[in-house]
C-alpha positions as CSV (number, residue, x, y, z in Angstrom):
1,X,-17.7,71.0,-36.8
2,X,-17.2,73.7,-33.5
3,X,-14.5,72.3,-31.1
4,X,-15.6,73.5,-27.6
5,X,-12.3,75.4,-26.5
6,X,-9.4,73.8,-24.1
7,X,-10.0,73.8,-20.6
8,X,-7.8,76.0,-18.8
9,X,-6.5,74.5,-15.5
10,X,-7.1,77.1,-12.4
11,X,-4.7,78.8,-10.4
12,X,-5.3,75.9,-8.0
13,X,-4.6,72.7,-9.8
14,X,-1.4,71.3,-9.8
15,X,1.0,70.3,-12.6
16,X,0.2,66.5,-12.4
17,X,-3.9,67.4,-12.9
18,X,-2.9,69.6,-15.7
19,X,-1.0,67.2,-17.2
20,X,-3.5,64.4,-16.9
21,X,-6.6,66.7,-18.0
22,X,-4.6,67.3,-21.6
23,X,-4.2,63.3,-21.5
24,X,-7.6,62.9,-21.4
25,X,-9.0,65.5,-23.8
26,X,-5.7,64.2,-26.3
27,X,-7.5,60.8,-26.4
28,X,-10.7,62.2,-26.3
29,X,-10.1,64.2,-29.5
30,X,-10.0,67.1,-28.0
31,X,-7.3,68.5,-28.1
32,X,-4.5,68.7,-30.7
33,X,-0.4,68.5,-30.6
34,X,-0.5,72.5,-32.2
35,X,-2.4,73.3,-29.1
36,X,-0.2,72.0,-26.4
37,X,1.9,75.4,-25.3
38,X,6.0,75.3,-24.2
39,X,5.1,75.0,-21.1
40,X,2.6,72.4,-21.3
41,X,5.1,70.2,-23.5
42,X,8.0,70.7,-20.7
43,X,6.0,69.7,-17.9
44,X,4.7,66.9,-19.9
45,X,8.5,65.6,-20.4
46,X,9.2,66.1,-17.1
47,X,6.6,63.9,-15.9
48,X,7.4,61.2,-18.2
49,X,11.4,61.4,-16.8
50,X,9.8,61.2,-13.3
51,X,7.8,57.6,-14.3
52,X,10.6,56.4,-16.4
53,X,13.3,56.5,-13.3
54,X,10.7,54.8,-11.1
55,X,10.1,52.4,-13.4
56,X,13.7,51.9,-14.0
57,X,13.7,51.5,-10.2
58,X,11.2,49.0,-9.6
59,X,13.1,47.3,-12.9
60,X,16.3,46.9,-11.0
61,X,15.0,46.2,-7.5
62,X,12.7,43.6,-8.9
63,X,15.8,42.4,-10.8
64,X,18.3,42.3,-7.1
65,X,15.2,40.6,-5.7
66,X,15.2,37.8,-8.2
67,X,19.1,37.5,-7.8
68,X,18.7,36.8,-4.0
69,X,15.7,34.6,-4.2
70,X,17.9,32.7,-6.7
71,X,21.2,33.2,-4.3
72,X,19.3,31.3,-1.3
73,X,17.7,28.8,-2.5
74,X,21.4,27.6,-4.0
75,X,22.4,28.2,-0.4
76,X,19.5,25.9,0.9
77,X,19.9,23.2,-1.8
78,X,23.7,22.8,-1.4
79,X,22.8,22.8,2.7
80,X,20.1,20.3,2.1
81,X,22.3,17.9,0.3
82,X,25.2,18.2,3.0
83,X,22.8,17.2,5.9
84,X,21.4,14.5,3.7
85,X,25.1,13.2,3.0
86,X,25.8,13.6,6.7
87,X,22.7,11.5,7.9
88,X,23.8,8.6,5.3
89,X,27.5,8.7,6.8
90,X,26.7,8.9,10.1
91,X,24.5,6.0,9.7
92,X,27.0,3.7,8.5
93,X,30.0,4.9,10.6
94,X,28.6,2.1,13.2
95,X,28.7,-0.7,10.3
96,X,32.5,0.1,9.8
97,X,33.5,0.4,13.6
98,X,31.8,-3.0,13.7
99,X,34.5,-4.5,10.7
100,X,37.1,-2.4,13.0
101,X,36.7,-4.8,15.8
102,X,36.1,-7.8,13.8
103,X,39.6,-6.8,12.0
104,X,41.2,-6.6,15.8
105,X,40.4,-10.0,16.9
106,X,43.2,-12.7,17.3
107,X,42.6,-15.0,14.0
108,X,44.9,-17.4,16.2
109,X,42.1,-18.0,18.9
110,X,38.8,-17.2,16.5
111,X,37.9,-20.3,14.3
112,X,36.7,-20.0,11.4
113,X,32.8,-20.7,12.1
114,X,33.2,-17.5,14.9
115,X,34.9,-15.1,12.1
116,X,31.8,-16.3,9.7
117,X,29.4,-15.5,12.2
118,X,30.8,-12.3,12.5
119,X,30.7,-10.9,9.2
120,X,27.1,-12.7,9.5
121,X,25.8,-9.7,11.7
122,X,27.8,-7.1,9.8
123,X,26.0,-7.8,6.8
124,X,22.8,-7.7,9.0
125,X,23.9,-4.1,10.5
126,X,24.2,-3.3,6.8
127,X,21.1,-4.3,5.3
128,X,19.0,-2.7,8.7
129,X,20.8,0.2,7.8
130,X,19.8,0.1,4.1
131,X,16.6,-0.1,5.1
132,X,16.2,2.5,7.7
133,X,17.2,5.0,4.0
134,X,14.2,3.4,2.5
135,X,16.4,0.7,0.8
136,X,14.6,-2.7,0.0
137,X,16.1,-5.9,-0.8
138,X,15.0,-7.9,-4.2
139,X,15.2,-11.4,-3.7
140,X,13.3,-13.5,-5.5
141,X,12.6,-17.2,-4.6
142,X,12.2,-19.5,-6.7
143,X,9.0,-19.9,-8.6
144,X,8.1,-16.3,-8.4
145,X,7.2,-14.2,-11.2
146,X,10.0,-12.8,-13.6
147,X,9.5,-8.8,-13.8
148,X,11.6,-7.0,-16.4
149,X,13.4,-4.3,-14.8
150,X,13.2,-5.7,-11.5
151,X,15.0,-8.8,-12.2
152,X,17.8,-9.7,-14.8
153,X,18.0,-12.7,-16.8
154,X,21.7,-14.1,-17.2
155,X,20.8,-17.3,-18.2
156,X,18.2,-19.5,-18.8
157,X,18.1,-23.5,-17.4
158,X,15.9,-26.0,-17.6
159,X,13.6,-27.1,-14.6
160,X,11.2,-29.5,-13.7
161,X,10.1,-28.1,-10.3
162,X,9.4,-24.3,-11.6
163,X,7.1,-23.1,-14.6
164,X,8.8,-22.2,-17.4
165,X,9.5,-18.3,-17.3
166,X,9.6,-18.1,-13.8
167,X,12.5,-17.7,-11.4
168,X,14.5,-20.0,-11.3
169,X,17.4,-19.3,-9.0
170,X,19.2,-16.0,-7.7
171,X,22.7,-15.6,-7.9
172,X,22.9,-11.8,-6.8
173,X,19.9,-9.6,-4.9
174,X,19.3,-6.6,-6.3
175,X,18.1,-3.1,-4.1
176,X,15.4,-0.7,-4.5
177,X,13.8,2.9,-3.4
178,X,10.1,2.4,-3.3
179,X,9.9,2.0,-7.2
180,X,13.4,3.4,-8.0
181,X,15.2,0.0,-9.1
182,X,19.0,0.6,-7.8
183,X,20.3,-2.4,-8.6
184,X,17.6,-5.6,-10.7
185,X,18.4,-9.1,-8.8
186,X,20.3,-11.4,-11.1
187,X,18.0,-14.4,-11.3
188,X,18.1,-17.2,-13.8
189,X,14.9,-17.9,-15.7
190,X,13.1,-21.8,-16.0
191,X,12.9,-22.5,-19.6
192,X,10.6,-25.6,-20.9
193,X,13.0,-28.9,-22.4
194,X,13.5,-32.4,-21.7
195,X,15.4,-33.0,-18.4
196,X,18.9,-34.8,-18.7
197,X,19.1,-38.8,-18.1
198,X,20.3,-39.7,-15.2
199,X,24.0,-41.9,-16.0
200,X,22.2,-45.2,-14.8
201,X,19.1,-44.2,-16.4
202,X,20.8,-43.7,-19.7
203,X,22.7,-46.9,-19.4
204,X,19.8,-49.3,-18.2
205,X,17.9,-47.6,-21.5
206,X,20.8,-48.3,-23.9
207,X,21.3,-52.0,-22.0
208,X,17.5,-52.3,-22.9
């Protein structure tokens, strides 16, 4: 098979065309390692050097970039979390100036109904502040539908005036974020049985 011969680059072209016309003949068959000359080879090399330091470049300035994308957003995390910290705080530094000046009364001229009216609207500054975070109160009344998770059972008792598995009583409310459960209420839950005698009931039957 005849091999047309190698192209010789003109006076005019450059080192870079030169190099990228052997390239392309090299994949094109056209050319073979044997006919590549010194000179060829070396400017070949030093092309490759030339790409493999910008590439070793754009390595490690892609690499710096990452480092400081990854630097600030630590930065903005740690400040988000401070001013979220601060907003909390600041919102219940007026519920504890409120127990300072319940603490500064005379207990010798408050009685006792005043002092329990007091801690009455602290608790209320407390829950509105709960609330204005997004905080809900769970407080179920009685009768109302026992949800695992949102409630807790601590006992069980038996109750005419309630279905059985419902609510029957709460002895602690529970809080929640939208449908983050912080704390389930405490509840007891109606159970079905026979209800106790009444003493005078019990007697008249045994009298009977």
């Amino acid at each position: 098979m005849n091999e047309e011969p190698m192209q010789q680059p003109s006076e005019t072209s450059t080192e870079d065309q030169a190099i990228v016309n052997l390239k392309a003949q090299a994949e094109q068959g056209e050319v073979y390692v044997d006919e590549f000359t010194p000179e060829d080879i070396a400017q070949a090399m030093v092309q490759l050097a030339a790409e493999r330091t910008e590439f070793e470049d754009k390595w490690k300035r892609a690499l710096a970039e990452c480092a400081n994308i990854e630097r600030r957003s630590a930065t903005r995390a740690t400040e988000t979390r401070k001013q979220a910290i601060k907003g909390v705080v600041q919102s219940f530094i007026g519920v504890v100036d409120h127990f300072d000046l319940a603490l500064a009364q005379d207990t010798s001229k408050v009685s006792a109904e005043q002092l329990a009216d007091g801690v009455r609207m602290i608790r209320e500054s407390f829950i509105n502040v709960l609330k204005q975070h997004g905080v809900q109160t769970i407080s179920p009344s009685a009768g109302d539908e026992f949800q695992p998770g949102m409630h807790e059972a601590v006992t069980q008792i038996i109750s005419a005036e309630v279905k059985p598995g419902t609510v029957a009583s709460t002895f602690q409310s529970g809080y929640r974020m939208d449908d983050w459960v912080i704390r389930p209420a405490k509840v007891a839950v109606a159970k079905a049985g026979e209800q106790p005698m009444p003493d005078d009931a019990s007697a008249a039957s045994e009298d009977a």
